[in-house]
VEXFI-120212 format. One record per residue (C-alpha): residue in three letters; x, y, z. Coordinates in nm, 2 decimals. Layout:
<pts>
- Ala_X_Y_Z .
...
</pts>
This chain:
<pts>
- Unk_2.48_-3.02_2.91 .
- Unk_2.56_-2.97_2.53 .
- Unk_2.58_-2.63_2.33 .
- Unk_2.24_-2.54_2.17 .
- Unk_2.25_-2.60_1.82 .
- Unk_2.13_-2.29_1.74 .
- Unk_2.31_-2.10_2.03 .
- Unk_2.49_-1.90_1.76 .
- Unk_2.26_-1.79_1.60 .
- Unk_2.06_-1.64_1.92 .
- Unk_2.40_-1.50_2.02 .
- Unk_2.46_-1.29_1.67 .
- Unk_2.07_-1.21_1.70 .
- Unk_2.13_-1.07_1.99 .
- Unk_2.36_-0.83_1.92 .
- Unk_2.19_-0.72_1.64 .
- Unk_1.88_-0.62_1.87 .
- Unk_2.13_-0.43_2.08 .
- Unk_2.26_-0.26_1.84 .
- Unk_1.97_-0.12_1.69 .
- Unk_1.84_-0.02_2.02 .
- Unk_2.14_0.20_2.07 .
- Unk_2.09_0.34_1.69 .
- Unk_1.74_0.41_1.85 .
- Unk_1.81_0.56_2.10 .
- Unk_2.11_0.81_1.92 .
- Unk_1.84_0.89_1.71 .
- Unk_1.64_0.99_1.92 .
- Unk_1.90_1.21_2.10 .
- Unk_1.94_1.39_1.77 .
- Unk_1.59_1.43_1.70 .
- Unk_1.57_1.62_2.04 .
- Unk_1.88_1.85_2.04 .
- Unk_1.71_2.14_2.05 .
- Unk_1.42_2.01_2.28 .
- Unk_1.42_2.22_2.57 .
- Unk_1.44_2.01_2.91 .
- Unk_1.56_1.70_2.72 .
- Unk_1.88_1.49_2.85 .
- Unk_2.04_1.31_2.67 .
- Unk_2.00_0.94_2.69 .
- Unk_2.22_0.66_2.65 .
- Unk_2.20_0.26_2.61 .
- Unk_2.32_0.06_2.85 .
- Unk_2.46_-0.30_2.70 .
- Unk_2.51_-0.61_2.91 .
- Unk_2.60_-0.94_2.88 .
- Unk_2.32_-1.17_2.87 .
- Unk_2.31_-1.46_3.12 .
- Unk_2.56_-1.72_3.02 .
- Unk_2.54_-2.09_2.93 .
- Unk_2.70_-2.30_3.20 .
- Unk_2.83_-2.59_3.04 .
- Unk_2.88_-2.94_3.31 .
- Unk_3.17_-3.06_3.04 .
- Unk_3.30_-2.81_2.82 .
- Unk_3.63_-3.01_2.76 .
- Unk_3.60_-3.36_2.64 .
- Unk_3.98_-3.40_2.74 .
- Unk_3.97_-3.26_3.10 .
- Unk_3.63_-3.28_3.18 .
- Unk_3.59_-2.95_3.31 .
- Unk_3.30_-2.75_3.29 .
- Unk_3.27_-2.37_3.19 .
- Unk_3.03_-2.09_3.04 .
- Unk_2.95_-2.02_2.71 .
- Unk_2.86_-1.64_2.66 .
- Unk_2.47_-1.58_2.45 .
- Unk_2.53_-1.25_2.37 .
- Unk_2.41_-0.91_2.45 .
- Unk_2.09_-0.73_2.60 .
- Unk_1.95_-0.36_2.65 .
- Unk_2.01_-0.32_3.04 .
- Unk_1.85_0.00_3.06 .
- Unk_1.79_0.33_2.87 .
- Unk_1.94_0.58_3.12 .
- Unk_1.92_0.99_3.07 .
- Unk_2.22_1.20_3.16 .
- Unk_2.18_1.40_3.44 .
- Unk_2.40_1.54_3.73 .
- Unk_2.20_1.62_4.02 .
- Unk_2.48_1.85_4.18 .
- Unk_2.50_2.10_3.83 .
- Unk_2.10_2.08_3.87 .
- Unk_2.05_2.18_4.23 .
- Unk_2.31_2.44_4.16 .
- Unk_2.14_2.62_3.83 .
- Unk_1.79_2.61_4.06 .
- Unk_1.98_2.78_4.32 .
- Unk_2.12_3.08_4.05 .
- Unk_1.80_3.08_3.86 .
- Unk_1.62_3.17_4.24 .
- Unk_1.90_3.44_4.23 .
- Unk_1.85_3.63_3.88 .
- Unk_1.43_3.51_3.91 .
- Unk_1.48_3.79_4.21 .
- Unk_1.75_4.02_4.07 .
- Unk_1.51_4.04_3.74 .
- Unk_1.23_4.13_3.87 .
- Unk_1.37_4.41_4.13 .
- Unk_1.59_4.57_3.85 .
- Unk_1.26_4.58_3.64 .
- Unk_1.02_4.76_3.89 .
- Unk_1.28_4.99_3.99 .
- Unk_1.38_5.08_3.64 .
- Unk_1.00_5.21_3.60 .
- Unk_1.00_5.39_3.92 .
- Unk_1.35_5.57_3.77 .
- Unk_1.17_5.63_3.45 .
- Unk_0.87_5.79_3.67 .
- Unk_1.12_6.03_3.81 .
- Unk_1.24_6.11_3.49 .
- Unk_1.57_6.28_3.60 .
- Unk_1.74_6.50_3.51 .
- Unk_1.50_6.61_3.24 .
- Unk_1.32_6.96_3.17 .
- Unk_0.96_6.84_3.30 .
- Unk_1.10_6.63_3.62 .
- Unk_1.03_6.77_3.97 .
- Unk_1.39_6.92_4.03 .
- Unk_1.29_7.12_3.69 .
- Unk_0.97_7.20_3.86 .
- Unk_1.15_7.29_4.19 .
- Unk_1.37_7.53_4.02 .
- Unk_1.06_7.70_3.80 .
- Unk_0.90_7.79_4.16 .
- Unk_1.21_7.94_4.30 .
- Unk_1.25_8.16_4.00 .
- Unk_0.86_8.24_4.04 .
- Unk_0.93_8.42_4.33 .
- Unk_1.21_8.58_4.24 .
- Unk_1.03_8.70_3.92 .
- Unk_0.75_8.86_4.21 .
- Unk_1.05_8.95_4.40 .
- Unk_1.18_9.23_4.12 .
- Unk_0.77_9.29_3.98 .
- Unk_0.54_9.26_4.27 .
- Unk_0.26_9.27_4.02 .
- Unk_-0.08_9.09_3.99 .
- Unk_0.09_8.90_3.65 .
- Unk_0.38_8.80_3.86 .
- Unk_0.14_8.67_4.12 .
- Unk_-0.04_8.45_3.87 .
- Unk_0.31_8.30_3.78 .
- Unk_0.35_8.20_4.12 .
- Unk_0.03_8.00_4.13 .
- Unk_0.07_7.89_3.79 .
- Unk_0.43_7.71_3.89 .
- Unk_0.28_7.58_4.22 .
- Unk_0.01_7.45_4.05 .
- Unk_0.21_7.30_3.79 .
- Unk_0.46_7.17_4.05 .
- Unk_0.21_6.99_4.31 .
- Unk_0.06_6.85_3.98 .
- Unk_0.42_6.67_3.93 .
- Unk_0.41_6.54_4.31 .
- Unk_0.10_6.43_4.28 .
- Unk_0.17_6.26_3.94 .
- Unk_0.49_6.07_4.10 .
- Unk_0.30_5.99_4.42 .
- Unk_0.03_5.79_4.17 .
- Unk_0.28_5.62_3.97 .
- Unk_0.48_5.50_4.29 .
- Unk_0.11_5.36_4.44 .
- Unk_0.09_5.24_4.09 .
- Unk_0.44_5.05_4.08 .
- Unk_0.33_4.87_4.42 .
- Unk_0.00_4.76_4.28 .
- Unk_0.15_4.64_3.99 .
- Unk_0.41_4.42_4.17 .
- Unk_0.13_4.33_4.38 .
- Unk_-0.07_4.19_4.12 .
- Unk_0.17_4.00_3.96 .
- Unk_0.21_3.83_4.26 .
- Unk_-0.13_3.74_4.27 .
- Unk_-0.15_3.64_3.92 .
- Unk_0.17_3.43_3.98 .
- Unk_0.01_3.27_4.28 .
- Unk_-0.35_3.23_4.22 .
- Unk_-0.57_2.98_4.14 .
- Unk_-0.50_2.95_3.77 .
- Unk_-0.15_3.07_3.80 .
- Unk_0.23_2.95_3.74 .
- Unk_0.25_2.80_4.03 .
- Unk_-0.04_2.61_4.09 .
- Unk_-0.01_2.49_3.73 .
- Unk_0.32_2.35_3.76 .
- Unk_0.26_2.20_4.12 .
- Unk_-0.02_2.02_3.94 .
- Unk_0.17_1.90_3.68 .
- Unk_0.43_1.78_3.86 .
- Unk_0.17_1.59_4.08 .
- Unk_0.04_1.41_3.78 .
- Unk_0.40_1.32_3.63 .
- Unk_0.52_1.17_3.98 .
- Unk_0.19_0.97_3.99 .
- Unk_0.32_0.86_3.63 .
- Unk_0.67_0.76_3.68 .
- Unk_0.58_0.57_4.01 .
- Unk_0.38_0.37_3.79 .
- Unk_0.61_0.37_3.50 .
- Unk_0.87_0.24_3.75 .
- Unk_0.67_-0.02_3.94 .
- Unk_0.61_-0.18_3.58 .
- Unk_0.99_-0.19_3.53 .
- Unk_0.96_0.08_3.23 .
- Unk_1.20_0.38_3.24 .
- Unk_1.04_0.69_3.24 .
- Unk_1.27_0.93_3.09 .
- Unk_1.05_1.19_2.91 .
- Unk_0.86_1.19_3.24 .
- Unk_1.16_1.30_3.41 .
- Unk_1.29_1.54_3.19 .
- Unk_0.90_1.68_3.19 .
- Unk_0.91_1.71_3.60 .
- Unk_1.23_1.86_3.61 .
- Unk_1.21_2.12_3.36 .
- Unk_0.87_2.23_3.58 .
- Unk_1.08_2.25_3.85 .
- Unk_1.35_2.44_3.67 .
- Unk_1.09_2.73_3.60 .
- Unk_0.96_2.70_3.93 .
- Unk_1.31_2.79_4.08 .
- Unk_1.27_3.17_3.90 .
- Unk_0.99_3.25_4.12 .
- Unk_1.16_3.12_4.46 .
- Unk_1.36_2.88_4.57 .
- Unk_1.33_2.49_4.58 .
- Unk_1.43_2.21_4.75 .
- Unk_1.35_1.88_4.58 .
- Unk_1.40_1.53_4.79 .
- Unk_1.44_1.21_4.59 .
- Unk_1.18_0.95_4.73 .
- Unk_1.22_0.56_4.67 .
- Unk_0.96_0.49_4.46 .
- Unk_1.03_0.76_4.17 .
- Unk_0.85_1.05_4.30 .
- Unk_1.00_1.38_4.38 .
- Unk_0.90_1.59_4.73 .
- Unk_0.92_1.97_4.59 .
- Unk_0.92_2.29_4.83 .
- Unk_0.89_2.61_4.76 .
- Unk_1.02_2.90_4.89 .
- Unk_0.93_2.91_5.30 .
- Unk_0.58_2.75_5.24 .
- Unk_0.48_2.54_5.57 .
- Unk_0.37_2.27_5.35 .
- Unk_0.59_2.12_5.06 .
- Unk_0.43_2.26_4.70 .
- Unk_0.44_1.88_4.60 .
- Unk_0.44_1.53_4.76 .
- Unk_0.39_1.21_4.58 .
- Unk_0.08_1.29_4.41 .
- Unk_-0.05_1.57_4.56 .
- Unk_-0.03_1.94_4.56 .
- Unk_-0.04_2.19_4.86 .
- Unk_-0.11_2.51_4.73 .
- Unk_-0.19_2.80_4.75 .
- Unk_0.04_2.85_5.07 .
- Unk_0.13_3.18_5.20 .
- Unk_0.49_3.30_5.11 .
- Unk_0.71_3.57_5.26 .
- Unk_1.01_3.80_5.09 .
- Unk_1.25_3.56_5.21 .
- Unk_1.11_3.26_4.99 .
- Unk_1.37_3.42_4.76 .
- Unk_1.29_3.46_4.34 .
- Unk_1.04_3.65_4.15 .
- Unk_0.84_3.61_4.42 .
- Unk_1.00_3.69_4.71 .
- Unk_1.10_4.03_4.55 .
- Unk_0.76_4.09_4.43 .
- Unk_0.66_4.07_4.79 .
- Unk_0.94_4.28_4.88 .
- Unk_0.84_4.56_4.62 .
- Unk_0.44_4.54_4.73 .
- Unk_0.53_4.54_5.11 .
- Unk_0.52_4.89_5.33 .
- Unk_0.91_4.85_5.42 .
- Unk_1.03_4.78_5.05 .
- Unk_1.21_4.97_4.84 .
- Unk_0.90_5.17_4.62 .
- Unk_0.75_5.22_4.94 .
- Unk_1.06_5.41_5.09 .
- Unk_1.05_5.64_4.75 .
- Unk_0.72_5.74_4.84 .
- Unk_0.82_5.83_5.19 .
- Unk_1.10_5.98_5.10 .
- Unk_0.89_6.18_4.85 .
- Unk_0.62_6.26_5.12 .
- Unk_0.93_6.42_5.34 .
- Unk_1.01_6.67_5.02 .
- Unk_0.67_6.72_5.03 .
- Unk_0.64_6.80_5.36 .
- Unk_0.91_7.00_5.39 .
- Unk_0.85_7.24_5.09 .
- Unk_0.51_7.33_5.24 .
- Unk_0.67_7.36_5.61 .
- Unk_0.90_7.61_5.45 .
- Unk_0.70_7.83_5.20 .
- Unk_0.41_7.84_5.50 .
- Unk_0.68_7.92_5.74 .
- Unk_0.72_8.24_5.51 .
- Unk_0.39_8.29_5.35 .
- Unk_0.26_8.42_5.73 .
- Unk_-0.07_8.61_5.57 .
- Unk_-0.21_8.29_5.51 .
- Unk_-0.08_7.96_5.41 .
- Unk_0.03_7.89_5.07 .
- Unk_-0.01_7.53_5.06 .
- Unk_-0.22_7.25_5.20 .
- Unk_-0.18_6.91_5.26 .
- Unk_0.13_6.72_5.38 .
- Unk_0.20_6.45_5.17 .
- Unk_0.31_6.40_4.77 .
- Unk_-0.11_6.32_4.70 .
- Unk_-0.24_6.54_4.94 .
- Unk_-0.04_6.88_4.89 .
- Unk_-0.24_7.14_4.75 .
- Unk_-0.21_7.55_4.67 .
- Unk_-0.43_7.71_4.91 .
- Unk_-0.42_8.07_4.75 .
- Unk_-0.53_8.22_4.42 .
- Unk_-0.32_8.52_4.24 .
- Unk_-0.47_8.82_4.44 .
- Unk_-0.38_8.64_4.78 .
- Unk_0.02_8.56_4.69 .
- Unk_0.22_8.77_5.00 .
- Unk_0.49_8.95_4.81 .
- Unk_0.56_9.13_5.15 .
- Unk_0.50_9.12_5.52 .
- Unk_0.44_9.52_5.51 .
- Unk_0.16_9.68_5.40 .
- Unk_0.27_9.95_5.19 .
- Unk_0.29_9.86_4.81 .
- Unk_0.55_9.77_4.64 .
- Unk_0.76_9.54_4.94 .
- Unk_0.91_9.21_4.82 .
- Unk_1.09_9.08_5.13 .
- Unk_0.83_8.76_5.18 .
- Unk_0.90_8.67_4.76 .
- Unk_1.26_8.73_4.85 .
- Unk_1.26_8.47_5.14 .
- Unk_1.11_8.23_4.95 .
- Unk_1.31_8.25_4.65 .
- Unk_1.58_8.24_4.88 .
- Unk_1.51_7.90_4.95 .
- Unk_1.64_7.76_4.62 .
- Unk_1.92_7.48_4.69 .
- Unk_1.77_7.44_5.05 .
- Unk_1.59_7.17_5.24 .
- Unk_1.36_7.10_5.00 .
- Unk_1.60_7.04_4.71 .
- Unk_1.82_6.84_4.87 .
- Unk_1.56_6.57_5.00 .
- Unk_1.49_6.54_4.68 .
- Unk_1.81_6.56_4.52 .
- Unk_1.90_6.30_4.81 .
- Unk_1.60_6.08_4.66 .
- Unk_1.72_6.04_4.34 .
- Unk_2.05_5.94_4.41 .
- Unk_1.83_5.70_4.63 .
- Unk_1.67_5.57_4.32 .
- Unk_1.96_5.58_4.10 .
- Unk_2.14_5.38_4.34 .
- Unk_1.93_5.11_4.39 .
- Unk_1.84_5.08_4.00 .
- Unk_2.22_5.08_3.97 .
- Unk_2.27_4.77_4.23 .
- Unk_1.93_4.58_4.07 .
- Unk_2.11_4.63_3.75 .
- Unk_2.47_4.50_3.88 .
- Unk_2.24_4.22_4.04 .
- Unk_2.08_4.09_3.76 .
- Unk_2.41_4.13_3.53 .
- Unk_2.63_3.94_3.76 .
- Unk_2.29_3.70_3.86 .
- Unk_2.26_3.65_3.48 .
- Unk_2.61_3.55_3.42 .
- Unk_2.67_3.29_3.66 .
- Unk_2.32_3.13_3.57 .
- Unk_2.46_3.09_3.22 .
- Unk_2.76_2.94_3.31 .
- Unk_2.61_2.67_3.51 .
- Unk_2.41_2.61_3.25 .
- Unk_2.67_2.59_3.00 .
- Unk_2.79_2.34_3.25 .
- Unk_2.48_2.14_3.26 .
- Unk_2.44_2.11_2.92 .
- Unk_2.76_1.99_2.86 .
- Unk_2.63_1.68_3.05 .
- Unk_2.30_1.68_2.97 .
- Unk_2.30_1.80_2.66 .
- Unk_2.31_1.68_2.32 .
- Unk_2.65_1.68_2.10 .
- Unk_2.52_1.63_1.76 .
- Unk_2.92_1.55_1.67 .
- Unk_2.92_1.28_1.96 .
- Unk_2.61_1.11_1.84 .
- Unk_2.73_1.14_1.52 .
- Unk_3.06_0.96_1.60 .
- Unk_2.78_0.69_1.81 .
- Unk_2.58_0.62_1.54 .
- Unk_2.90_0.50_1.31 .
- Unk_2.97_0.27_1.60 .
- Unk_2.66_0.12_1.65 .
- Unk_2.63_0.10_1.30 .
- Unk_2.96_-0.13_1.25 .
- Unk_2.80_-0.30_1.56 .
- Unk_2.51_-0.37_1.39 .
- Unk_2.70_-0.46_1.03 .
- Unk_2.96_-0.71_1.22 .
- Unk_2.63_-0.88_1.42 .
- Unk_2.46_-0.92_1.09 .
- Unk_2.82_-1.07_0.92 .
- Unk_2.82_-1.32_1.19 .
- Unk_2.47_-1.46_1.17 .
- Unk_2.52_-1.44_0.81 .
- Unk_2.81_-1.72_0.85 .
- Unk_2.62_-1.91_1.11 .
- Unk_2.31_-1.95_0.82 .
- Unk_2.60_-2.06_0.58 .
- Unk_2.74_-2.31_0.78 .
- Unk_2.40_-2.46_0.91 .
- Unk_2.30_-2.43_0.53 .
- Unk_2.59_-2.66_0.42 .
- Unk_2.57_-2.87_0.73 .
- Unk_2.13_-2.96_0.61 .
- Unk_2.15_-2.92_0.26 .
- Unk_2.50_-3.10_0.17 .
- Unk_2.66_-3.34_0.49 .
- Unk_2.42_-3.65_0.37 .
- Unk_2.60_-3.63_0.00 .
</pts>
């Protein structure tokens, strides 16, 4: 078999092809540096099937291969599979802190302590009430005393509300998250639709790399509300589950959702269950509210023996029970006793006080650990993603330093075809002279 005549020039055409294709593709890398999702993407250059030549060598008769240049192998993105399993795994992590530090930072706020119109303020205003009756057993003094525990149970039942409130409110995120026209079902569809896409894509020998960068950012996001598992399938398509769901969220082309979901599905989501549920942490607020409560009417009533001073027994229920003229200043029936207002101003610092002294430090605790949580959650998320973009993502210097190369590629691919066309030129136009 002989050498093609024109061999060399198919050769130096060939890399001229490649080399634009990898000028293509840099560009398109710089285009997208600030695209969120995208990775970059990088040309992979092969030899192209050789020549085999049956006698190469005239003098030994020996056969060989004669190289035809260059090809486009593939257009590969950059990705590292470990870096992204590990950023899902810290974004399901600070998806959870963030949305526990937030709730509990309102229910802090709600408390409003210490501050001059928060309950301890309110607490302290009643005490002195009585000790004002205590000194003046008078009808003014007596209207005091209502006014404060008017003004007091008013507080409780304002707290109590905006606890119930703070529940709702995480519970309807959730919802909103989770419904039919929600985050979730959103992204499970899309995802559906993009590994119906690339299967194709991949079946007609194409590379689907927008695709892929398109499914994985979905699945990034989806990774904030709870955590996700995602299985690599032969034919392209990714198998996606979500938090503890029974079902996976995605498989193949289809999409199970809704799905129910508990705390421990981790993320947004798993906290916002956490913070709606009767055993989480606003619920406990309230309870622990209900107890001071509970115990400040136990312990006024326990005093105020004439009749009871207030109703109810819980942070929405309690009630005063008296007006001005029935306020017990005494237990004895001449005029002018003040042992009963004593008693109960007595009870300053006591039982009462210290529940709820006890609760704050409840709440400032846990907004104090949500806060640590979401600090620390944060900071590790960045880093791996720091890390991940140092793989994924786009130097602009690097492409930079790419684009010279390919560019001499290209200029030394067009030098050589452009002696090739000389020499055939000289070998036509002047060899019969």
């Amino acid at each position: 078999m002989s050498i093609p005549t024109l061999q060399g020039l198919q050769t130096a055409l060939s890399g001229l092809i490649a080399q634009q294709d990898a000028i293509d593709v840099t560009g398109n890398n710089i285009t997208n540096a600030n695209t969120e999702g995208y990775s970059r993407q990088t040309a992979v250059l092969q030899t192209k099937e050789p020549l085999h030549i049956a006698a190469l060598s005239a003098v030994t008769g020996e056969g060989g291969q004669l190289g035809t240049g260059v090809t486009v192998a593939t257009i590969t993105r950059i990705r590292n599979t470990y870096l992204d399993a590990a950023y899902r795994e810290h974004a399901t992590a600070a998806g959870a802190a963030g949305a526990q530090a937030e709730e509990l930072q309102q229910a802090q706020a709600a408390f409003n302590e210490p501050s001059s119109t928060g309950l301890a303020s309110q607490l302290s205003a009643f005490w002195s009430s009585w000790g004002e009756l205590a000194v003046s057993p008078e009808e003014a003094a007596k209207v005091g005393v209502v006014g404060a525990a008017t003004q007091l149970t008013g507080t409780l039942h304002q707290l109590a509300a905006q606890l119930h409130s703070l529940e709702g409110q995480a519970s309807a995120q959730y919802a909103a998250i989770t419904g039919p026209t929600g985050e979730v079902a959103s992204d499970a569809a899309q995802i559906a639709e993009l590994n119906h896409q690339i299967k194709l894509s991949l079946a007609a020998h194409a590379q689907p790399n927008e695709l892929e960068d398109h499914r994985d950012l979905l699945i990034d996001k989806l990774s904030a509300l709870a955590s996700v598992t995602v299985t690599k399938e032969a034919d392209g398509t990714d198998t996606v589950t979500l938090g503890n769901a029974a079902l996976p969220l995605v498989e193949g082309s289809t999409a199970h959702w809704p799905q129910a979901l508990t705390a421990a599905a981790g993320g947004k989501l798993g906290a916002l269950l956490e913070l709606s549920s009767p055993t989480g942490a606003l619920a406990s607020y309230g309870a622990a509210l209900d107890e001071v409560a509970k115990t400040l009417v136990d312990s006024v009533n326990e005093l105020h023996t004439a009749t009871p001073f207030f109703k109810g027994t819980t942070a929405a229920t309690i009630e005063v029970a008296v007006a001005p003229g029935e306020v017990q200043a005494s237990s004895e029936k001449a005029s002018g006793g003040n042992n009963v207002a004593l008693a109960i101003a007595g009870l300053r610092g006591g039982a009462a006080d210290q529940h709820y002294a006890a609760l704050v430090a409840q709440v400032g605790a846990g907004v104090q650990n949500a806060t640590t949580n979401q600090t620390n959650s944060q900071a590790v998320l960045a880093a791996v993603s720091n890390q991940r973009q140092s793989v994924s993502g786009v130097s602009l210097d690097e492409e930079m330093t790419n684009l010279i190369t390919f560019q001499r590629g290209y200029q030394a691919s067009a030098q050589a075809l452009n002696v090739m066309n000389e020499m055939l030129n000289t070998l036509i136009n002047q060899s019969g002279l």
